[in-house]
C-alpha positions as CSV (number, residue, x, y, z in Angstrom):
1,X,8.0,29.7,3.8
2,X,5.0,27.3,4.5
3,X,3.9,24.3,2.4
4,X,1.2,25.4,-0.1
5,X,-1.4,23.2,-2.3
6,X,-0.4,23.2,-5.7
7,X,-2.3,19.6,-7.5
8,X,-5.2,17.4,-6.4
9,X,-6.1,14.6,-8.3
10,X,-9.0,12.4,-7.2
11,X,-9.5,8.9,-8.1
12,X,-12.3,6.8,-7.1
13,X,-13.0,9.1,-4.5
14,X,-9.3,9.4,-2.3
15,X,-7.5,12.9,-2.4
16,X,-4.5,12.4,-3.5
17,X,-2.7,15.7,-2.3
18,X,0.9,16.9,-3.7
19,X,2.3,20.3,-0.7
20,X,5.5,21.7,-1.9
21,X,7.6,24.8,-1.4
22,X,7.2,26.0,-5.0
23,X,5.1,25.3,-8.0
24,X,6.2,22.1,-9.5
25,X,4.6,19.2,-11.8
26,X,2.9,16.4,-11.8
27,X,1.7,13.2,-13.5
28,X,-0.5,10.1,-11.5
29,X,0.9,7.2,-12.8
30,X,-0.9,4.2,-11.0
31,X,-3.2,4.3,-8.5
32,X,-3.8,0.7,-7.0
33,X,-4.7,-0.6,-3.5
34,X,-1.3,-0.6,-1.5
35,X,0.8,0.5,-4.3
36,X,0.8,4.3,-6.6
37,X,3.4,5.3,-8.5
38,X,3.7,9.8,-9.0
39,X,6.1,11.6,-11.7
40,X,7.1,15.0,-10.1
41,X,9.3,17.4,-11.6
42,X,10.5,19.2,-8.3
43,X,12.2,22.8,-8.9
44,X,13.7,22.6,-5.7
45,X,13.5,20.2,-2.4
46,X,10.2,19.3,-1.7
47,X,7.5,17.1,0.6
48,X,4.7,15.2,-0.9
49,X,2.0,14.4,1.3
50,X,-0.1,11.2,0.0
51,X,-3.8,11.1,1.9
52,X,-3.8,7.9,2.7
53,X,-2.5,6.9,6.2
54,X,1.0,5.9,7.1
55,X,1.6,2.4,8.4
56,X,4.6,0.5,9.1
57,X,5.5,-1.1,5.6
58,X,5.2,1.8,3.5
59,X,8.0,1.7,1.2
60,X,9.2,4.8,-1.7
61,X,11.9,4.4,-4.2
62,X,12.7,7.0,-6.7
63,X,15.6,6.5,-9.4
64,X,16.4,3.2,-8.2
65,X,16.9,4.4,-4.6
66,X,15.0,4.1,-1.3
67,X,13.6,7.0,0.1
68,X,12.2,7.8,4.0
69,X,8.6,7.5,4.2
70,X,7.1,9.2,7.5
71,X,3.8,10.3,8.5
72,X,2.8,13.4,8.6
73,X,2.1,15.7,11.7
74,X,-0.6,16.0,13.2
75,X,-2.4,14.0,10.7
76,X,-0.3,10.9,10.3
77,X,-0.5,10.7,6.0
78,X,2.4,9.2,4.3
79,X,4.8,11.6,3.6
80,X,8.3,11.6,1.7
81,X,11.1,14.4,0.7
82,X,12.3,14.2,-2.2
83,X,15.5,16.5,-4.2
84,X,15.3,18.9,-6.6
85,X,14.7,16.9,-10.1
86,X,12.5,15.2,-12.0
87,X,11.1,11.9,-9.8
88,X,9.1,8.7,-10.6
89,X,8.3,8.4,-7.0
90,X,6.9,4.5,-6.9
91,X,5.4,4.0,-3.0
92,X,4.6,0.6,-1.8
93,X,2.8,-0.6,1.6
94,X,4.6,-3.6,1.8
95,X,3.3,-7.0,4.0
96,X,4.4,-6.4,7.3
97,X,5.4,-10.3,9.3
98,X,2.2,-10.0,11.2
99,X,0.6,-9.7,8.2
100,X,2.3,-13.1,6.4
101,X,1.6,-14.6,9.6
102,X,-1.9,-13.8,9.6
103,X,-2.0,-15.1,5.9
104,X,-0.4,-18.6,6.6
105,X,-2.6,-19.0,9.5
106,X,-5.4,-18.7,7.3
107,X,-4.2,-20.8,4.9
108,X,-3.6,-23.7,7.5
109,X,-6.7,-23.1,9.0
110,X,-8.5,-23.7,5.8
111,X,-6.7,-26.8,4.8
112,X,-7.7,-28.2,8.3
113,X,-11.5,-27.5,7.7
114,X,-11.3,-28.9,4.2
115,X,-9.4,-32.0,5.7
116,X,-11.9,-32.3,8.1
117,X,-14.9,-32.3,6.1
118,X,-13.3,-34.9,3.5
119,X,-12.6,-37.0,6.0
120,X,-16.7,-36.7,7.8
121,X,-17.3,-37.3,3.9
122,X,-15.7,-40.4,3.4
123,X,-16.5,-41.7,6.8
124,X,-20.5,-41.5,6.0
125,X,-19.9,-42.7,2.4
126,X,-18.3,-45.6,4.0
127,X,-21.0,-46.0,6.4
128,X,-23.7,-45.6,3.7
129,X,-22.2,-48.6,1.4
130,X,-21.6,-50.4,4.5
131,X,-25.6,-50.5,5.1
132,X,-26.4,-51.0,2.2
C-alpha cells in the first residue's frame, strides 16, 4: 500500500505536495515564508510531505499539540504523520540559536559602524569650527 498524489496546490511558484494512503481533503490556509498552516481531513493515518526542505527548527502543531517533523527520504522535504481526523496542521521553521546569534551579531556590528561614523562626524565638525 504505497503513498499516492492526491492535491497540489501551487503558490507563487513552490509545489506544495499533500501523499497519503487514501483520498482525503484539503484546504491551504497560509502560505508565508517560514510559516504555512494546512486543514486536512484525514480518513485514516496519513503522511504529508511539504516541498520545501527540512531543516532543524521546523516545528508542526495540530489541535494544540506538537507533532514530529522529519524529512523525507531520499529527498529530505519536511514531512509529518498525522491521525485519522480532521487537522489544522500549523508548521513553523522556527530561529535556530545560530541563527539569533547571527542576528545580534549583526545588530552589534551595526551599532559599532554607526558609532564610529558619528564619532569621525563630530570629530571633523569640531575640527572645521575649530579653523574657522
Amino acid at each position: 500500500m504505497g503513498l499516492k498524489i492526491v492535491g497540489c496546490f501551487r503558490p507563487m511558484g513552490i509545489w506544495f505536495i499533500l501523499l497519503k494512503t487514501e483520498a482525503e481533503e484539503h484546504t491551504l490556509m497560509r502560505w508565508e515564508p517560514r510559516r504555512l498552516a494546512v486543514l486536512i481531513e484525514a480518513y485514516e493515518p496519513s503522511i504529508i510531505r511539504i516541498r520545501q526542505y527540512y531543516f532543524v527548527g521546523w516545528t508542526a502543531r495540530s489541535d494544540g499539540k506538537h507533532l514530529l517533523v522529519y524529512p523525507s527520504v531520499p529527498d529530505g522535504l519536511v514531512e509529518v504523520a498525522l491521525p485519522q481526523g480532521q487537522h489544522r496542521v500549523e508548521l513553523q521553521l522556527e530561529r535556530t540559536t545560530q541563527e539569533r546569534l547571527g542576528l545580534a551579531t549583526s545588530l552589534v556590528s551595526f551599532i559599532l559602524i554607526c558609532g564610529l561614523f558619528a564619532r569621525t562626524w563630530v570629530a571633523a565638525k569640531q575640527k572645521i569650527d575649530g579653523s574657522s
